[in-house]
C-alpha positions, 0 to 999 in steps of 0.5 A: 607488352613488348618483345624488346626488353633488350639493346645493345650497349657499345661500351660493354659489347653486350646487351644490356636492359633497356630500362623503360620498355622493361619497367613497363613489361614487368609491370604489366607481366608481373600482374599477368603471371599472377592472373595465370596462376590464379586462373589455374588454381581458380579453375581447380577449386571450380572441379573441386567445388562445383564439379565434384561438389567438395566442401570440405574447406582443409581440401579448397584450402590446400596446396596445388599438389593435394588439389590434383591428388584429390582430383585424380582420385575422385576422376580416377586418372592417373595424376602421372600423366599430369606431372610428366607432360610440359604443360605441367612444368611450365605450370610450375615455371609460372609457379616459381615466377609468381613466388618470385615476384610475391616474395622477392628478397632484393631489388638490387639487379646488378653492381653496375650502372648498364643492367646485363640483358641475362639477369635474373630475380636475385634470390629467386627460384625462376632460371630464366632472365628477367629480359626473358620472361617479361615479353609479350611472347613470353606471357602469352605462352604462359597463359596458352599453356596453363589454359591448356593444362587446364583443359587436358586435367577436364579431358581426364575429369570428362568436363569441358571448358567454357570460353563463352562464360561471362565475368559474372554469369548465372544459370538463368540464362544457360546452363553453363554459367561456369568456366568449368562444366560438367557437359560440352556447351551448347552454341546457340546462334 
């Protein structure tokens, strides 16, 4: 991905999308902002499921909100100093880009042949421009902020994240075969 979506059009005196580098960056940000909301659900189930050894499927099926009610409860934090840290609501920022592009209602940008540099999803809930949120930048805040949602929710559960887990992983070789622990790894060198 890239940082240059935009150019400027002499015959508008704007910036206007510079449709290639764009088309590539929606490409590749579209799959990277599902990727960052599934990583955050995902890692919700993992402390639902494997943490605090929830099965019953009416709760691993329900909606984020419900998830965090449940860890909230059975961790015993209060979820309000989740809801209101910006990590949450760029949480929910990438929530509305990923239902944007999910369920998006039109591919129609604009009426004009010159796409403008500030348009956005048409019929969709995300504020920002598409110029905007499929940058490299962009994404990569993104995914740093959900990661570190992730890890202020297991600082209030007292589990840790484990970045040295592998894709597929299994406890014959540590312990911390999962993403999401129940005590700090271990570095062996």
């Amino acid at each position: 991905m890239t940082d240059d979506n935009t150019i400027y059009y002499d015959g508008t005196e704007r910036y206007i999308l510079e449709e290639e580098a764009f088309i590539e960056n929606l490409k590749n940000g579209s799959t990277a902002i599902v990727f960052i909301q599934n990583l955050f659900e995902t890692s919700l189930n993992t402390i639902l499921r494997r943490r605090a050894e929830i099965s019953e499927i009416d709760i691993l099926k329900s909606s984020i909100g419900i998830k965090l009610q449940v860890i909230s409860l059975i961790y015993n934090f209060d979820l309000s100093e989740i809801k209101s840290n910006n990590l949450y609501s760029m949480y929910r920022e990438v929530e509305k880009i990923r239902n944007d592009i999910t369920h998006f209602k039109s591919n129609i940008l604009c009426h004009a042949s010159a796409i403008p540099a500030d348009v956005k999803i048409d019929l969709g809930t995300s504020k920002k421009s598409l110029a905007t949120i499929f940058t490299q930048t962009y994404i990569k805040n993104c995914y740093l902020q959900i990661l570190s949602l992730i890890k202020l929710i297991c600082s209030k559960c007292d589990l840790f994240i484990n970045k040295d887990v592998l894709i597929l992983d299994c406890d014959g070789r540590d312990v911390s075969c999962e993403f999401i622990v129940d005590k700090k790894p271990i570095k062996y060198d």
